[in-house]
C-alpha positions in Angstrom: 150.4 56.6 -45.8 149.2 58.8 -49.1 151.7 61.7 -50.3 149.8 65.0 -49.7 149.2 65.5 -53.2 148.9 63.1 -55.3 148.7 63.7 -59.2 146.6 61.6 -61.9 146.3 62.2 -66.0 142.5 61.6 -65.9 139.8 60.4 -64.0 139.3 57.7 -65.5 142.5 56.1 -64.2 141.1 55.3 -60.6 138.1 53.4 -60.2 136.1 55.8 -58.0 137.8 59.3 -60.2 134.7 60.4 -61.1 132.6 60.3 -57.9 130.3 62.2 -56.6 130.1 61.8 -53.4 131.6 64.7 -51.2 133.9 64.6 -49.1 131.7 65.6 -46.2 129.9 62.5 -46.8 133.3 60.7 -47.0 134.4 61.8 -44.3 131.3 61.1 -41.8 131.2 57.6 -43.7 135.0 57.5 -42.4 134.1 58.0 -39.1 131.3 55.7 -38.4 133.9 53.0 -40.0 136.2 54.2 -37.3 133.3 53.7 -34.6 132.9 50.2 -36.1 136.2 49.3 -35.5 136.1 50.8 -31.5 138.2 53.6 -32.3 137.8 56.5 -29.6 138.2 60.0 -29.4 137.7 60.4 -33.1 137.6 63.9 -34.7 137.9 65.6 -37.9 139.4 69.2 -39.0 141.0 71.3 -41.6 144.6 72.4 -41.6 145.0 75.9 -41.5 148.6 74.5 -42.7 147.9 72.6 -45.7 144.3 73.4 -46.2 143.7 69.9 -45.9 141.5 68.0 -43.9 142.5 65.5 -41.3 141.3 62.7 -39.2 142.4 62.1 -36.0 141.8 58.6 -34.1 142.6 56.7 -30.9 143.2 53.0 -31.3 144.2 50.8 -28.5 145.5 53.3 -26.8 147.6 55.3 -29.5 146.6 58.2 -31.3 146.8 58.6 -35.0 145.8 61.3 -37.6 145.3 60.9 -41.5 145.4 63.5 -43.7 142.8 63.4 -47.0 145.4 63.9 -50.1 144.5 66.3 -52.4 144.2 65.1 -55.6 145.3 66.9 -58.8 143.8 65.4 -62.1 145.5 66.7 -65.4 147.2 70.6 -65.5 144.0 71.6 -63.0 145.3 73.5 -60.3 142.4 72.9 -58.5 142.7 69.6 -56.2 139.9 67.7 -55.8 139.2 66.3 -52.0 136.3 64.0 -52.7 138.5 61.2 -54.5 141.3 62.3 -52.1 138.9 61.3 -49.4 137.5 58.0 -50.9 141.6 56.9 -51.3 141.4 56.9 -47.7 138.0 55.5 -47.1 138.8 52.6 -49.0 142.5 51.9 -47.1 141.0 52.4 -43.7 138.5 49.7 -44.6 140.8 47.0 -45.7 143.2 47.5 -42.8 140.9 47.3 -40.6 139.4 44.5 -41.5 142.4 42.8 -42.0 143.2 43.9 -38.4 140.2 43.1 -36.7 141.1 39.5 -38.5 144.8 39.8 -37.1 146.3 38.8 -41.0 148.0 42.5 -40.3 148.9 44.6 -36.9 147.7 47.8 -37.7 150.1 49.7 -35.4 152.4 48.9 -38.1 150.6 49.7 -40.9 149.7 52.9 -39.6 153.2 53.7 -37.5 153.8 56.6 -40.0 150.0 58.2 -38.4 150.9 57.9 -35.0 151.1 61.0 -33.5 153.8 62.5 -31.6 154.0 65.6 -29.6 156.6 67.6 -29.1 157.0 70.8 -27.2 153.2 70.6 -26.7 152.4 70.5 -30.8 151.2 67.0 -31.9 153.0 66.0 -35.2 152.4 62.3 -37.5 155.4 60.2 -36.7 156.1 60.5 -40.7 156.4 64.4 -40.8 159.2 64.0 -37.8 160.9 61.4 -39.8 160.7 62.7 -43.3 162.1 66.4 -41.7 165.3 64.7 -39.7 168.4 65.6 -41.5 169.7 62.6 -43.4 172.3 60.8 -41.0 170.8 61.5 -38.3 169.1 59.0 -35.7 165.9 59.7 -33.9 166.7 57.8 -30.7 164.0 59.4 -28.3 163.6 62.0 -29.9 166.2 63.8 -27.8 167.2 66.5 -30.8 164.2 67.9 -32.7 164.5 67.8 -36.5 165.2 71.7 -37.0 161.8 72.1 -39.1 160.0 71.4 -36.2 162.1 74.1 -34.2 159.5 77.2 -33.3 
């Protein structure tokens, strides 16, 4: 859905770069959004990884999990999470709307989110794909793309 980093000249270059709304409230706004739509089992928490946040949904059955970008503006090297988080509040809004209006399926737009697990670690359907050696085809997964190995 959104790289992990994502990297802008100024603020000014988004509509909602200079907010100030937290990501904390973001994200709590992201979950009642998530409750509107009858998503279950939602929950949120921070990648000891990536030092990223993530969301992590069940809809219709399927599981998903979004991570908030972080979101570099000019030569800072500090990201800054709260747009990162309002990128994401703002897609999950119009998909599912468009969904709950079926012009979109969101299993589709969202495949990339769906998580996998594998070996008893739960991975986005994107990571396993973007880590595959080129030429090679996921099938059932029946060979693990050697990042994921450990």
């Amino acid at each position: 859905m959104f790289n992990e980093k994502i990297f802008i000249n100024n603020l000014n270059e988004i509509r909602y770069g200079t907010t100030k709304i937290s990501s904390m409230k973001t994200m709590s706004e992201i979950m009642e959004l998530l409750e509107k739509h009858k998503c279950e089992e939602i929950l949120t928490r921070n990648s000891t990884q990536t030092g990223t946040k993530q969301i992590a949904f069940v809809y219709q059955g399927l599981p998903y999990m979004i991570t908030i970008p972080k979101v570099y503006v000019g030569k800072s090297k500090e990201f800054n999470e709260d747009i990162g988080a309002r990128l994401v509040k703002y897609y999950l809004e119009i998909i599912l709307d468009w969904a709950k209006l079926r012009v979109v399926n969101l299993e589709n737009l969202l495949v990339g989110q769906r998580i996998v697990q594998i070996d008893g670690k739960n991975y986005s359907m994107l990571d396993v794909v973007n880590k595959m050696p080129p030429g090679k085809m996921l099938g059932a997964f029946a060979e693990k793309p050697p990042e994921l190995n450990g």
